[in-house]
BAFI-3210 file (N, C-alpha, C; in Angstrom, 3 decimals, decimal comma, padded with zeros to 6 digits):
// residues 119
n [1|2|3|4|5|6|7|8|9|10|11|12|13|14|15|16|17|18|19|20|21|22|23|24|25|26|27|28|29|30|31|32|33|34|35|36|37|38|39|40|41|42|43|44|45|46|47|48|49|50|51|52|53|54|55|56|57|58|59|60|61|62|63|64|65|66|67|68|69|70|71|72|73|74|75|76|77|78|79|80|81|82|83|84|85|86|87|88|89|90|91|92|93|94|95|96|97|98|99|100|101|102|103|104|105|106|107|108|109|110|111|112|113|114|115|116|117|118|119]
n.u [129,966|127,851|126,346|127,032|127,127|124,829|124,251|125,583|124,167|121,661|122,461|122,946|120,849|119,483|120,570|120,076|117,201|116,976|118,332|116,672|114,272|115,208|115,439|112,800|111,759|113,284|112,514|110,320|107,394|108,798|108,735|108,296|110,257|111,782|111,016|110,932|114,056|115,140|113,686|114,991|117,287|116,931|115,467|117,880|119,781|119,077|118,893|119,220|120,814|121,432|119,247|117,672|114,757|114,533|114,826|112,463|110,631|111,042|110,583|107,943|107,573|107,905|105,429|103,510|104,282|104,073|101,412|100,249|101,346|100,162|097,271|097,533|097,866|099,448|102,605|102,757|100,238|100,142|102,368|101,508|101,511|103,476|106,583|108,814|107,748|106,302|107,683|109,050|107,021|107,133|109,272|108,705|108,018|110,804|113,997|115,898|119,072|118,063|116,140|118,377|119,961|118,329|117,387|119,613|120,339|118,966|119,092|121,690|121,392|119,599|121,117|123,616|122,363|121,863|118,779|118,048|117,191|115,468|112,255]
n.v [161,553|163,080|162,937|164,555|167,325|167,353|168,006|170,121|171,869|172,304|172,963|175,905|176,360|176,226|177,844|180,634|180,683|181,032|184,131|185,447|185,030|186,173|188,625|189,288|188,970|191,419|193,237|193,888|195,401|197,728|196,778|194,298|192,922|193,362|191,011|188,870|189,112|188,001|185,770|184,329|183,850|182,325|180,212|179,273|178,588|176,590|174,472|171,287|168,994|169,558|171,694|172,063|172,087|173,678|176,212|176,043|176,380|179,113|180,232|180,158|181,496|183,971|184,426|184,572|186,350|188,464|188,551|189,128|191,939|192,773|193,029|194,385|193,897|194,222|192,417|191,201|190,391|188,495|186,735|186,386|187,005|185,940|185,084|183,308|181,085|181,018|180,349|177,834|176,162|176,133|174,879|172,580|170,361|170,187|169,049|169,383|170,070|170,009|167,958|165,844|165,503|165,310|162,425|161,228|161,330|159,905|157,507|156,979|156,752|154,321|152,456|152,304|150,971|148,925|148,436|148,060|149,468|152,745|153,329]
n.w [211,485|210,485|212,406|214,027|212,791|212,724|215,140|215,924|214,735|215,842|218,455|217,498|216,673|218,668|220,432|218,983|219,298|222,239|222,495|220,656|222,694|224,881|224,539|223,702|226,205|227,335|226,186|227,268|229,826|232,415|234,880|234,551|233,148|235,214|236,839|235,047|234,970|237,394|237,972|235,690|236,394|239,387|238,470|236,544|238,741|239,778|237,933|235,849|234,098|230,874|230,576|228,616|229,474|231,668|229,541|227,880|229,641|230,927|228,101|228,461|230,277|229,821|227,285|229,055|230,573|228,235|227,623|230,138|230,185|228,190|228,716|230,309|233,361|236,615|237,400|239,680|239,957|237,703|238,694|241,252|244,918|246,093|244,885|244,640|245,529|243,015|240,623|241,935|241,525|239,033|238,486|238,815|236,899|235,606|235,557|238,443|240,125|242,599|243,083|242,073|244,333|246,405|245,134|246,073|248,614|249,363|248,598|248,831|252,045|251,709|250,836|252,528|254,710|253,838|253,059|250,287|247,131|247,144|246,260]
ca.u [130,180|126,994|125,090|128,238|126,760|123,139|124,319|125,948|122,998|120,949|122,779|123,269|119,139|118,747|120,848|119,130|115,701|117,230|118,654|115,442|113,641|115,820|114,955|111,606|112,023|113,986|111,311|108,754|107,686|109,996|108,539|108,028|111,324|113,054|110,869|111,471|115,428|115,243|113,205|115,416|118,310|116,700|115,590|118,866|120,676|118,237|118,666|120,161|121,283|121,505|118,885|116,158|113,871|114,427|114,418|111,056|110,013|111,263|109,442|106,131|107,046|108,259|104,905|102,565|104,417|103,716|100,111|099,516|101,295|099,200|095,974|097,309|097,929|100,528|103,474|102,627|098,742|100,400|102,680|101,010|102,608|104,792|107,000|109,547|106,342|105,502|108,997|109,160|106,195|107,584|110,085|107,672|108,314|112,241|114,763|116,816|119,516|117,832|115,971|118,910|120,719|116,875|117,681|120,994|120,570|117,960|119,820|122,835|121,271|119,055|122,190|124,212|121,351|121,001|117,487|117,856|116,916|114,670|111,109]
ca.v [162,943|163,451|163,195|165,730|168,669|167,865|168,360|171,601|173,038|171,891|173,898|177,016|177,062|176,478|179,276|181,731|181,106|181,642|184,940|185,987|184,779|186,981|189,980|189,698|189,808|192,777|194,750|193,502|196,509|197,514|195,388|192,405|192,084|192,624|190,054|187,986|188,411|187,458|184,601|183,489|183,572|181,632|179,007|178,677|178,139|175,150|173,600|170,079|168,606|170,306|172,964|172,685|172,011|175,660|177,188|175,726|177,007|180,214|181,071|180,028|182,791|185,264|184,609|184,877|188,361|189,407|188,445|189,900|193,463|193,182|193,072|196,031|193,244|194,315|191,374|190,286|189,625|186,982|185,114|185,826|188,085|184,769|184,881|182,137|179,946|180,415|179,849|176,578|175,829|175,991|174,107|170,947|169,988|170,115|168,331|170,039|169,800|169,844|166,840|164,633|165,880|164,328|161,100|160,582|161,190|158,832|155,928|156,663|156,089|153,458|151,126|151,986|150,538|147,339|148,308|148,844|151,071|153,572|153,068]
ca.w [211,149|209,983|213,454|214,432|212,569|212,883|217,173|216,137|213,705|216,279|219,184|216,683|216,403|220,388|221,276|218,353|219,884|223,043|222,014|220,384|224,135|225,585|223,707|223,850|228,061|227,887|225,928|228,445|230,607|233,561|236,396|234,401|232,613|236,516|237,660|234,767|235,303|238,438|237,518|234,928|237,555|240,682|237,678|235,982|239,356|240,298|236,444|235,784|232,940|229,519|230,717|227,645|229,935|231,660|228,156|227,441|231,995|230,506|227,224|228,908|230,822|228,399|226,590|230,123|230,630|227,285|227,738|230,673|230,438|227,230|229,393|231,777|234,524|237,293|236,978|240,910|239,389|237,170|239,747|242,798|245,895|246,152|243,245|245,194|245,245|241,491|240,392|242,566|240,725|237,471|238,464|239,265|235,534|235,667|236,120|238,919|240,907|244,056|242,646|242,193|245,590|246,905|245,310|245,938|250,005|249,555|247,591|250,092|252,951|251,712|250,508|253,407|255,758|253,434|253,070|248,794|246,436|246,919|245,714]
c.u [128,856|126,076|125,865|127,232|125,486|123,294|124,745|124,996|122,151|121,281|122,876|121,416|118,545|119,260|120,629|118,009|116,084|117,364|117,446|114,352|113,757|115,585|113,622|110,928|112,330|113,246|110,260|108,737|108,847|109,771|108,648|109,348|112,411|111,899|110,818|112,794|115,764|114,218|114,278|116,924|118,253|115,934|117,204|119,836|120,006|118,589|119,582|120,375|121,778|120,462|117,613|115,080|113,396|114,416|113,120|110,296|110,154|110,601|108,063|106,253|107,143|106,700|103,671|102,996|104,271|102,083|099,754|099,755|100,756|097,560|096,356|097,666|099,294|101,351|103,047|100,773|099,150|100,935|102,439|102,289|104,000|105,552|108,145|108,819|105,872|106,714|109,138|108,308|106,566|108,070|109,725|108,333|109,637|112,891|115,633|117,809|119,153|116,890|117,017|119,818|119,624|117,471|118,509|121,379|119,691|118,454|120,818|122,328|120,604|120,145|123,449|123,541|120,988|119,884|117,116|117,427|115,347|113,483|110,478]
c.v [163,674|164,036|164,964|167,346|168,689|168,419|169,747|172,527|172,968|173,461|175,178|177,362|177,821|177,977|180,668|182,254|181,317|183,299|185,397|185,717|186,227|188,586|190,540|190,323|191,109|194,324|194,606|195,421|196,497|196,468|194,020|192,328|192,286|191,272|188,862|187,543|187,434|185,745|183,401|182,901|182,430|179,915|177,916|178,156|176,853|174,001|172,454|169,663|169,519|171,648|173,342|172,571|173,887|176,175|177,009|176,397|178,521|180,831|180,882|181,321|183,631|185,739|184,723|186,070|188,927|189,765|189,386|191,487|193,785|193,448|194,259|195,411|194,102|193,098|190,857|189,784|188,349|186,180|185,087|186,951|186,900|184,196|183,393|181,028|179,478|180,152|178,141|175,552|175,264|175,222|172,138|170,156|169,790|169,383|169,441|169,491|169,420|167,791|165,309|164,724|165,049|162,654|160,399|160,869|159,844|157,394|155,754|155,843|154,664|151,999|151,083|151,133|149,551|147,293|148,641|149,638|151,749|153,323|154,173]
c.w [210,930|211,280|214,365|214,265|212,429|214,895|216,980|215,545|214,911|217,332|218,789|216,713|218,067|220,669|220,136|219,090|221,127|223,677|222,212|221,905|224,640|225,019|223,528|225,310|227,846|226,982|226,454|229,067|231,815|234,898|235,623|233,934|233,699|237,133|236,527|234,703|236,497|238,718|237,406|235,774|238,590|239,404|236,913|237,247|240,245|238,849|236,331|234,708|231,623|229,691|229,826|228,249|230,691|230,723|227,928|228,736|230,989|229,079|227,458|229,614|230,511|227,939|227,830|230,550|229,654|227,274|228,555|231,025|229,371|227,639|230,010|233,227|235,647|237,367|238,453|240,554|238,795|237,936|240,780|243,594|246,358|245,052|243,646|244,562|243,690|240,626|240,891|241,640|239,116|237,100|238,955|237,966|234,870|236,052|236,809|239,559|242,403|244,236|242,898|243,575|246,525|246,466|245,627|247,465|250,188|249,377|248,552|251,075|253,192|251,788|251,680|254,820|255,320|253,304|251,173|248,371|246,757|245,445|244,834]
res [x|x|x|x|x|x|x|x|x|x|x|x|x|x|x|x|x|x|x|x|x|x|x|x|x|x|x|x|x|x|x|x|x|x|x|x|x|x|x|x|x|x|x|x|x|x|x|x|x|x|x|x|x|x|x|x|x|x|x|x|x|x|x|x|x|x|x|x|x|x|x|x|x|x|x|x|x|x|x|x|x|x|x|x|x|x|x|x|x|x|x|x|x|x|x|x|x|x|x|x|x|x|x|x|x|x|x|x|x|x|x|x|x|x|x|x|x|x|x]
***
């Protein structure tokens, strides 16, 4: 019981600082907090498991668009004229879906070919 409501205090904090994330985006200036929705979109529909890993992808970037419309930067100065690219990027550090869809053509074909698991 006990570990019960340390999992629910737990989830009750995550999705506060979430919240509060999210609030800090949406007083970004106008370019950066559409190119951080659209961020947070083309991240969350790559995300695998439980997702804290994108929450953690996502306030790095919260706090690199606060930085740099605090400098005066234009939002394509911070991720580059290839925002796909710096997204992809981000996503180096993630566990995604596209990830385990990778290992799991891999493991298929490996064990249907008798040649075992994937190295």
């Amino acid at each position: 019981m006990a570990r019960l409501l340390e999992y629910i205090k737990r989830v009750r904090r995550e999705k506060r600082e979430y919240r509060q994330m999210r609030q800090r985006a949406r007083a970004l200036p106008a370019d950066y907090a559409y190119v951080y929705e659209r961020l947070e979109r083309y991240l969350w529909q790559r995300a695998a498991g439980n997702g804290m890993d994108i929450i953690a992808i996502l306030a790095d970037v919260v706090e690199l668009f606060e930085s740099g419309a605090a400098q005066g930067q234009d939002v394509l100065a911070v991720t580059g004229v290839d925002v796909a690219a710096f997204a992809d990027e981000l996503l180096r550090s993630a566990k995604t879906y596209t990830a385990d869809w990778h290992e799991a053509l891999n493991r298929d074909i490996h064990r249907k070919l008798g040649r075992g698991e994937v190295e």
